[in-house]
Every structure is written in C-alpha cells, then in structure tokens.
N, C-alpha and C positions, 0 to 999 in steps of 0.2 A: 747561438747555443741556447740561450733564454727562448729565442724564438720558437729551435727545437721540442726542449723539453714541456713549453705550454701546449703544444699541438700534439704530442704525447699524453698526456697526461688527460686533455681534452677529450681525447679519443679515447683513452681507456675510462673516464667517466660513463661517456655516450654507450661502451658496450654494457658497461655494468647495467646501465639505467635500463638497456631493449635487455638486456641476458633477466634483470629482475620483472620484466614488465611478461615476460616467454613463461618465464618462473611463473608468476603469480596466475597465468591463466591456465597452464595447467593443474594448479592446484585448484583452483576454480571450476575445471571441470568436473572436478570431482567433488564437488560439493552442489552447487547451484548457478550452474555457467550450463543452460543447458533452456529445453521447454517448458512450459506449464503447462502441459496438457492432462495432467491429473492422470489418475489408472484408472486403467480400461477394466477393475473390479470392482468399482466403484461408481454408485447410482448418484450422482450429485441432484441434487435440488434442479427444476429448469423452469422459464420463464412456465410453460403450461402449468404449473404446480400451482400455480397462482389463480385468488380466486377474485373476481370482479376488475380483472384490470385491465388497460388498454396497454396494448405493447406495441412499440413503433422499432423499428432497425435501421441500420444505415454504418457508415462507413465515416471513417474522419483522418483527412490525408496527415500525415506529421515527418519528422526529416529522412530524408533518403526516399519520400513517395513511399512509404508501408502507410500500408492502411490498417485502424485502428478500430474492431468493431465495438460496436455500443446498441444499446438498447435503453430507450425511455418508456416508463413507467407511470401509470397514476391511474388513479380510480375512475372506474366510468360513468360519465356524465358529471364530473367533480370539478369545481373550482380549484387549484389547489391554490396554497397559503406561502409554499414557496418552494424551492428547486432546490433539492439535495445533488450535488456532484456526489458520486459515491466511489470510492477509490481501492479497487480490494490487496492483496496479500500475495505472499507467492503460493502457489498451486495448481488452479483448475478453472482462470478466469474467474469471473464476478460471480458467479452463480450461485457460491456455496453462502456466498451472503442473500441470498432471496429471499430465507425468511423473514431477516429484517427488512427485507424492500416491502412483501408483506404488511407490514409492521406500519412502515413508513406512509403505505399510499391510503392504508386504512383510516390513518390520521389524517389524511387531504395533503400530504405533500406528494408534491411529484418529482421523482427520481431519475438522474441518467447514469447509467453505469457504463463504462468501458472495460475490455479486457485490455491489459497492459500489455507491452510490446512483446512480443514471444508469448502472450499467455491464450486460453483461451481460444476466441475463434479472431482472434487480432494476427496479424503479415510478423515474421521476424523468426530466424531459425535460432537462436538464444537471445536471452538481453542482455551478454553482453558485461554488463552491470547494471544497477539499482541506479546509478546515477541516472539509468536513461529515462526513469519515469517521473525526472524532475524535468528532461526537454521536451517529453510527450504533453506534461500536461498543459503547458504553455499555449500547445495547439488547441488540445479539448476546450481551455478557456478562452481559445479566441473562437473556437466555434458557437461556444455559447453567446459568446458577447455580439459574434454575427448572426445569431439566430432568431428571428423575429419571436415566436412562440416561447423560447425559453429566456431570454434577455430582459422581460419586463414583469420576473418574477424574483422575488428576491430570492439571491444566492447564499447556501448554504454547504458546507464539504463536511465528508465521514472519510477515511481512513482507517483501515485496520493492517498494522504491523509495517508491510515494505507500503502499502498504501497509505498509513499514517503519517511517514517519513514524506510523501509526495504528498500528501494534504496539509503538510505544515510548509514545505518547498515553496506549494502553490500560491501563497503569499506572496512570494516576488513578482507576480506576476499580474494580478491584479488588486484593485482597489476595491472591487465592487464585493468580495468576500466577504459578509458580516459574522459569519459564526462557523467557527470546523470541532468537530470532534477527533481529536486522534486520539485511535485505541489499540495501546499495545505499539506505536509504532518507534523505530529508532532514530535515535540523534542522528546519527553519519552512518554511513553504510559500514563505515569500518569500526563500531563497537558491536553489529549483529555479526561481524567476522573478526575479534578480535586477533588470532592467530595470524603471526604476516601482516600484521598493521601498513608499515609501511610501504612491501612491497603492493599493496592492494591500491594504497595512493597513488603510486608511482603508474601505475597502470589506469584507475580510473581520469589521471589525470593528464595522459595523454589520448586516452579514450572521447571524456564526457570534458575537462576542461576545470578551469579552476571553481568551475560550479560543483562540482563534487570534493569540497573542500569546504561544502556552506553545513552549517549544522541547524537544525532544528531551533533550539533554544534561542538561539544569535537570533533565528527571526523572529521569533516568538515576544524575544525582546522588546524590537522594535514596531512589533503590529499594533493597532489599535482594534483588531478586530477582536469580538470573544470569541475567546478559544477556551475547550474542555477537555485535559489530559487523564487518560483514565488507563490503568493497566492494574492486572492480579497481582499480587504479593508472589504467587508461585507462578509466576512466568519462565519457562526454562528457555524459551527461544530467544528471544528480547530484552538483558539484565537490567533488572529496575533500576540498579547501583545508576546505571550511566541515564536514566529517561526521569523516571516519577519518584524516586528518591532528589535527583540531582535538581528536580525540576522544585519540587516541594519549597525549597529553599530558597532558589535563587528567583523564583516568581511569589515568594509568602505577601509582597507588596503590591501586587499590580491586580488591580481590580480586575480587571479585564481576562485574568488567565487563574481557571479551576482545578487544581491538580489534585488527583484523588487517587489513589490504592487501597485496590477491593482486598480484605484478606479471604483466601480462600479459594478465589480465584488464580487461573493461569491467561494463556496468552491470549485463550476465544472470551473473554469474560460477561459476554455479550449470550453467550450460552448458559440453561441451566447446567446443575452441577454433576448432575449423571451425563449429559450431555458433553461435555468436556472431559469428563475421565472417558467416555468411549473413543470418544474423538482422538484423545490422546493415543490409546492404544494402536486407531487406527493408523495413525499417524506414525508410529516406531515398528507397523508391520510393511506400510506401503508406503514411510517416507512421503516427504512434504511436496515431491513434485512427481509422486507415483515410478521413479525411475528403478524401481526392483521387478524382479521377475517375478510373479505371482501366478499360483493357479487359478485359471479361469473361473473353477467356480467357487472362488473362495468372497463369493458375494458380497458385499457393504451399501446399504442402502444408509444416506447421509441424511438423507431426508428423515429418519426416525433418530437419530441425534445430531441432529441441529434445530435442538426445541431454544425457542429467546427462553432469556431471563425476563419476565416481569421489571422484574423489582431495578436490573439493567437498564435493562430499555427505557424504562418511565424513569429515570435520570437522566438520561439522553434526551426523551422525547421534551422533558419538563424546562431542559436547556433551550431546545430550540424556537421550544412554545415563547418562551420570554420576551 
C-alpha cells in the first residue's frame, strides 16, 4: 500500500513538473522563445559601415553541430593591444553594436563578435532559453584558446544585457579572461522574466541543466578577474533592484569589481541621450526581436541613432586601457 501510494504520488509530481515545463514555453513564446532576426524595417548598422577595418568570417561549431557565425575585427595594418570577445543582446545579432566595434578597433583593439544561437546570421530556429548562451560560449572560448592569431593576445569580454549575463557566465570557463565589462546585463535569466519565476526554472532546468541556476553575482564573487558593471538608473528592461543596485553593495569591498549607475541613462547607456530615447521608441513600435507586423515602408535607419556616448565609452575604454 505504501508501495502504492509513493508510485502515485511520484507520478503525479513527474506530470505536474512536464505539464509546468509545457506551461512555461508556451508562455515563452509569446514573449522571447522565438529568432533574433531583427525587422525587416529596419537598417541596422553592418560590417561595410565600417571604416578602415579588416573583416575576417567564419563559423564556430558548438552543441548539436549549429554553427555559430562571427566575425573578427581590427584596424588595418594595426598591432592590436588585445582581443575583445564581444557578446551582444537579444535582437538582430552583433551588429547593432558596430559602432562600438568602431569605437574599439580605432583604439588598436581587436574584436570578435558572434551572433548568439538563433540570433543573427548564427544555425538555431529559437534559443530556446538564455541559458544556451552560457553553453555556446564555452565553445567560442575554446576556439579562441585553439586559435593561433587570437590566443596570444590578451583576452578581454563586453557584454550588453542577455550578453552581459554570458560575459559574467563566461568566467566558468576560463582563466585566461582578465577584464569584462558587463552592461546592462542580468543576474539569472529569471529576474529579466520575473513573472512564472519558478515555472521558467523548471524548464530551463531540464532544458540547459543546473547551469541555469548559476547567477551572475556568485561568480562575480569568486573571480579575480576585473570586472566593470555599469547599467542606467532608467533601465526598463533589466531592473537595477536585482543587478547594479544589488551588486553596489555586496561588491563595495572587492577591489577588483567597479559597479556604477549612470543616472539618466536606460538600458543602451553606451548611447548618446537622443540616441536612446529614439531607440527606445523604436523599440515599443517593432519590439525587441522585430516580431510585429509592420509596414514596409515605415523605414528605421539605426545607424543614425546609435551615435556612442563619449563621455561612456571613455569609461569603458579607460578600464580596459588599465
């Protein structure tokens, strides 16, 4: 009878668990379970935009055989000083960060950027979850560590928002990381989805594994690399409460980690400030991964707002110069 009722009760656990995990991705699809392929009324920035750089392509196999495209970056005919990993967002692929690669190669670093699994011109009909861009990058960093041209420069990582979150991850992974920026990015995938907390666990955790259970902060804790957290006061996507407020605190001791809140700023803070309220706008008319139906020719050229901040960027750059 005991026997019974354990094997009962067993089983009604196991369905609840697959009935919430069913649960949770359909809610998921309706939020951010889906491409980054950005909309098709919108001009993003591209590699050609760029002026004096050398551009290399290529592919980077990672789990299940999808392949992961990237592209490296650096000024021509330039020594560079050291290798940015660059880590973007959810959207439309790396690209809309080009001005700062801009930014970056004009300084003599050189940068490799990937698009994230489903994002961009990267293999993957959704991601699934954000957990997956903690097992992707695993590979990007073994392929640098096997890469003769980029291995014998020193390693530095940028992250912005679900990219920040995998450039603080990326610590588990290697040693040789001396310095990341993460901007704007979250502790755990489930404070930028608060709603359904737990079923979102229950799912990334038969998904992605009990690595989607690691938080940001915990390794932050234990790295010895520098690290510089920077996020806007007015960030609606990413709440400060849970990242650069939280972080303020429990890092006011550790030399090694810079935590700082722009006021004024939101979640691009890396942009100037006309440049982020249009972005914004553009943003609540075509949504973050362009999934609205829009008229064709209701044009957005990103490239005339996504001007840097100055006065940003030479806090970044003055980090890494260090």
């Amino acid at each position: 009878m005991i026997h019974l009722i354990f094997i009962i009760a067993f089983s009604l656990i196991l369905v609840l668990f697959f009935l919430s995990i069913l649960f949770s991705i359909i809610l998921m699809k309706k939020t951010y379970l889906k491409r980054g392929d950005g909309s098709i009324s919108i001009r993003y920035p591209l590699p050609s935009d760029l002026k004096n750089a050398e551009i290399k392509h290529g592919y980077i196999k990672t789990k299940g055989n999808k392949n992961l495209f990237y592209n490296t970056y650096k000024k021509v005919n330039s020594k560079p000083k050291a290798l940015i990993l660059l880590i973007h967002g959810i959207g439309a692929g790396h690209y809309y960060l080009i001005p700062l690669i801009q930014k970056f190669i004009d300084d003599d670093y050189m940068v490799i950027a990937y698009d994230q699994f489903a994002s961009g011109c990267s293999e993957g009909k959704t991601f699934i979850t954000m957990t997956r861009g903690i097992i992707d990058v695993k590979y990007v960093l073994n392929f640098i560590k096997n890469t003769e041209l980029l291995n014998k420069m020193p390693l530095y990582v940028f992250g912005h928002s679900w990219g920040g979150y995998v450039a603080g991850c990326s610590l588990l992974y290697s040693n040789s990381i001396e310095k990341i920026v993460d901007v704007s990015g979250f502790d755990n995938e489930c404070d930028f989805v608060p709603k359904f907390k737990f079923l979102i666990k229950m799912r990334n955790l038969f998904v992605a594994g009990f690595k989607s259970f690691k938080r940001v902060q915990s390794i932050f804790e234990k790295t010895t690399a520098k690290v510089y957290y920077l996020q806007g006061e007015q960030d609606l996507v990413v709440n400060p409460k849970f990242t650069a407020k939280t972080y303020k605190k429990r890092f006011k001791n550790k030399s090694n980690i810079v935590v700082e809140l722009l006021q004024n700023k939101g979640h691009t803070p890396f942009n100037d400030d006309k440049s982020q309220k249009e972005q914004n706008e553009v943003m609540g008319n075509f949504g973050m991964l362009g999934g609205k139906l829009v008229p064709l020719d209701a044009y957005v050229d990103f490239r005339k707002i996504s001007i840097v901040d100055e006065n940003i960027y030479n806090k970044i750059k003055n980090f890494y110069d260090e």
